[in-house]
Residue, then its C-alpha position, 0 to 999 in steps of 0.5 A: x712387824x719384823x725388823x728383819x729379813x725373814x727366811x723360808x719356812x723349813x716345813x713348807x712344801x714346793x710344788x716345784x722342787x729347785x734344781x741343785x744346778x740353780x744353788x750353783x752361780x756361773x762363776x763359781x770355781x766349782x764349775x772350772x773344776x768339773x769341766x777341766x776334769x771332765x775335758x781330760x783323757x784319763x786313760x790317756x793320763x794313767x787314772x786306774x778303773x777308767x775301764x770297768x771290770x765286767x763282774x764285781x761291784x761297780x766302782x766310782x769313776x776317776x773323774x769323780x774322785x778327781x774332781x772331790x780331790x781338786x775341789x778339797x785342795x781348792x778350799x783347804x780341806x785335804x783330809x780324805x774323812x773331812x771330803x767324806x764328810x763334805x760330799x755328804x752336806x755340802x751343795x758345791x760338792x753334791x753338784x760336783x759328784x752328782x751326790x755320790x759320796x764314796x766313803x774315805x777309804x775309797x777317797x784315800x786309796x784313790x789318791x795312793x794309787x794315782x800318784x802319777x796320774x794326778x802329777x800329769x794333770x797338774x802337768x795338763x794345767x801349766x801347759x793351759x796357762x801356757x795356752x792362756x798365754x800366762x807365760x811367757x814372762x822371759x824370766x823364772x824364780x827358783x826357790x826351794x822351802x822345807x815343808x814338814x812331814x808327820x814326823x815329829x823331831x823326837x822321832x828322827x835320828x843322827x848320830x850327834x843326837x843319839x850321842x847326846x841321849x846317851x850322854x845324858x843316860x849315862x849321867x843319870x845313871x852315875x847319879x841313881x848309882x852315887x845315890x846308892x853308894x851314899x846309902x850304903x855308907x849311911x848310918x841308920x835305917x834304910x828306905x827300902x821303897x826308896x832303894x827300890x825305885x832307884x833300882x826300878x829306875x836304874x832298869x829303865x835306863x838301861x832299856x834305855x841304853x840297848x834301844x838308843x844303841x840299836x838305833x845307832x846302829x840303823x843310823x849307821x847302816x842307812x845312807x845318809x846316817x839319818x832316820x825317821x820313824x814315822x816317816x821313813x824318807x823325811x829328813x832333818x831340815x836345818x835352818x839359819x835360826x838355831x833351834x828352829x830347825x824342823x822334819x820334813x821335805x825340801x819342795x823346789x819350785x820354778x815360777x813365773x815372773x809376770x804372774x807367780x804361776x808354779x810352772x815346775x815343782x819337785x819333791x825332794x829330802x837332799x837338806x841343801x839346795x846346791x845341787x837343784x839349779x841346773x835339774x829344775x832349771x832343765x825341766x822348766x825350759x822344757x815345759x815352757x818349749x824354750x830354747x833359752x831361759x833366764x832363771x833366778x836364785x839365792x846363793x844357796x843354789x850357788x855352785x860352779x858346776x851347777x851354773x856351768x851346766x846352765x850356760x852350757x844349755x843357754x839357760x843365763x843363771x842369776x845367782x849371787x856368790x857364796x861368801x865363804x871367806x871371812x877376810x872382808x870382815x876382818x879387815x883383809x883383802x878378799x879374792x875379788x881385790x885380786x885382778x885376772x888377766x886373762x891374756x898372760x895368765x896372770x893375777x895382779x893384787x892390791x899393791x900391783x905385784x903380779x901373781x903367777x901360774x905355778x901348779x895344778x891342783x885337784x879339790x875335790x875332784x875339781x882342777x884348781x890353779x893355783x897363783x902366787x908371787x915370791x914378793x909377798x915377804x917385803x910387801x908393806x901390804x902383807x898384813x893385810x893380804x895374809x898371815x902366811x909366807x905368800x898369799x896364794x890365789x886358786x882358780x877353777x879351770x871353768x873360771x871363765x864361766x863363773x865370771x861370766x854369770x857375775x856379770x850378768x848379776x851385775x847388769x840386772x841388780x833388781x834381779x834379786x828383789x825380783x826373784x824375793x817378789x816371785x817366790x815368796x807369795x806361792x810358798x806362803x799361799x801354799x802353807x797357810x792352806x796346808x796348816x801347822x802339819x804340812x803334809x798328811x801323806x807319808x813317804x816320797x812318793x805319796x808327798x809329791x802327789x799330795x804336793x802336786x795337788x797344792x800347786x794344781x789348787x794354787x795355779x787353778x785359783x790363780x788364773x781364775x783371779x787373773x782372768x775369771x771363769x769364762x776365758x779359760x773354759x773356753x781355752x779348754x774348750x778350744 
């Protein structure tokens, strides 16, 4: 007699075959799925062949793709041939489409051409967790990370890297030529095969030579002096560890505090992130229908004009400032030992001396006053404070504002754990189902449908851990 649990006979004939719905339970996300797509007005959305031709082949439904594109996201599996290959043999799948299983083309083209349509949809979700009242935490992160692209580091170009090639050209080619020069001094018999494959050598580095100096001069006619030839939009994405630095997109997200919900997210190749507070900042208060909005970032978002554009919407920006001067490390006073006093217009230093207005200057574009004091010479702090004649202090004409900002960071010094706790787990959810080769679709465009795909997939697993299937099929409902 058996130890075991036996199963079924795979040769037994049913009287009554089973019904695919009973392979499926009543908390499987599979069902979430169907019903969100199912409740959606793709029309209305910008799904293209919601309407059918009246001749030619008939062709599969939006929602049928969609929903094969949301369930592959959902369980790592982004590969249109691997979705092909799943509708074919797995149960979930064959429930979700009804057993249809369109070829790869069809799956691919699908999600090429609906980029937009699957962003609004995305879109759809987040205003669901709004309806699930999952957002109203009084507080976003912003954070950006760079994503790779299929485009190896070999393949992307820049000028110093270029420069370098050619360098390490010419050196071999001094070295094949001096090579030639001793065997023409030599005494003896000649190698003849081995002069031949100096000379074959010498022509490929030639070749060489013309196609680096082609791309050199596409590196110079494209906008930013980059290029990738896999991927024409992917940038080079340097990052603080030397060496390390990858190809790819900068993904900028806006989530939630209370629940780690991607509320916004954005697609860009711009390698910093200076630029990106007030834009994502903006569009997050907009899709959460507020007024007023607190948002965190890191000091790689820390930008005077950024945070003035953000207080001057009533959106309160928490973001450290950039430390860029090195005199704290060496021992000397840095600007922040210098006191502004705003009613006389003044800054007084360490040693108490009074630095007045002098001049107006322009940085960049940007009005700076500028502040010093005609003591400094018999000041016995000097050594400390300069190496010049006087030490000269520069301010923004929107100064104010920027004080302003470092006083809220100030009243909320968890704000930067806060936002290190909320960034964090989206981001590395996200990679570690994307795998080693992060995006699989090339150019701009086509990454932030594939991304918009991600963060639909992460936001839907979410809410379903948060809350369980039933709440938010009935909030669809409603």
């Amino acid at each position: 007699m058996s130890r075991f649990v036996e199963g079924e006979n795979r040769h037994q004939s049913t009287l009554f075959p089973e019904l695919l719905d009973n392979y499926i339970s009543e908390d499987n996300s599979v069902r979430l799925v169907d019903f969100f797509v199912d409740e959606l007005d793709l029309l209305g959305l910008g799904f293209n062949g919601v309407m059918p031709k009246a001749t030619g082949r008939p062709s599969y439904h939006p929602s049928t793709l969609l929903k094969l594109y949301i369930y592959g996201y959902l369980n790592q599996v982004q590969s249109s041939r691997r979705l092909e290959r799943e509708a074919n043999r797995n149960v979930e799948l064959m429930w979700l489409t009804s057993r249809l299983a369109p070829d790869f083309k069809t799956i691919a083209d699908f999600r090429r051409d609906n980029g937009e349509a699957i962003k609004r949809v995305c879109r759809e979700f987040v205003q669901l967790c709004g309806k699930l009242n999952l957002l109203n935490a009084k507080m976003v992160a912003i954070d950006g990370s760079h994503f790779k692209a299929v485009n190896h580091r070999e393949r992307n170009f820049m000028k110093g890297k270029l420069k370098r090639r050619l360098e390490n050209i010419e050196t071999n080619l001094n070295r094949y030529f001096s090579q030639l020069d001793q065997f023409d001094t030599e005494e003896g018999v000649l190698d003849r095969g081995k002069v031949e494959d100096i000379h074959q050598n010498i022509a490929k580095l030639k070749k060489q030579i013309q196609a680096t100096k082609e791309l050199q001069s596409q590196v110079l006619r494209a906008p930013n002096q980059q290029i990738s030839l896999t991927d024409p939009d992917a940038r080079s994405m340097a990052t603080s560890s030397r060496g390390s630095g990858s190809v790819g997109y900068n993904v900028q997200s806006a989530i939630d505090t209370e629940h780690h919900l991607i509320v916004e997210h954005e697609v860009t190749n711009l390698t910093t992130d200076r630029a990106q507070l007030f834009r994502m900042a903006s569009k997050t208060r907009d899709t959460l229908k507020r007024q007023q909005l607190s948002v965190l970032a890191d000091r790689g978002y820390y930008s005077g004009d950024e945070i003035k554009a953000c207080m001057d919407s009533d959106i309160e920006a928490y973001v450290p400032k950039s430390k860029t001067s090195t005199n704290g490390s060496r021992g000397m006073f840095d600007r922040a030992d210098f006191k502004y006093i705003e009613q006389s217009d003044e800054y007084v230093c360490p040693a108490g001396e009074s630095l007045a207005y002098r001049t107006t200057m322009q940085n960049n574009g940007r009005p700076q006053r500028r502040y010093w004091s005609k003591n400094c010479g018999s000041c016995k702090l000097k050594s400390k404070c300069t190496t010049g004649k006087e030490r000269r202090v520069s301010r923004w004409e929107h100064e104010k504002v920027i004080e302003e900002a470092e006083s809220l960071l100030a009243k909320l010094p968890e704000a930067m754990l806060i936002r290190k706790q909320t960034v964090e787990h989206p981001f590395g959810t996200i990679k570690s189902w994307m795998g080693a080769t992060h995006f699989q679709m090339r150019t701009l465009k086509n990454v932030g449908t594939e991304m918009s795909l991600h963060v639909l997939a992460y936001n839907m697993k979410r809410v379903i851990n948060i809350m369980g299937l039933l709440p938010i099929m009935a909030a669809i409902k409603s």
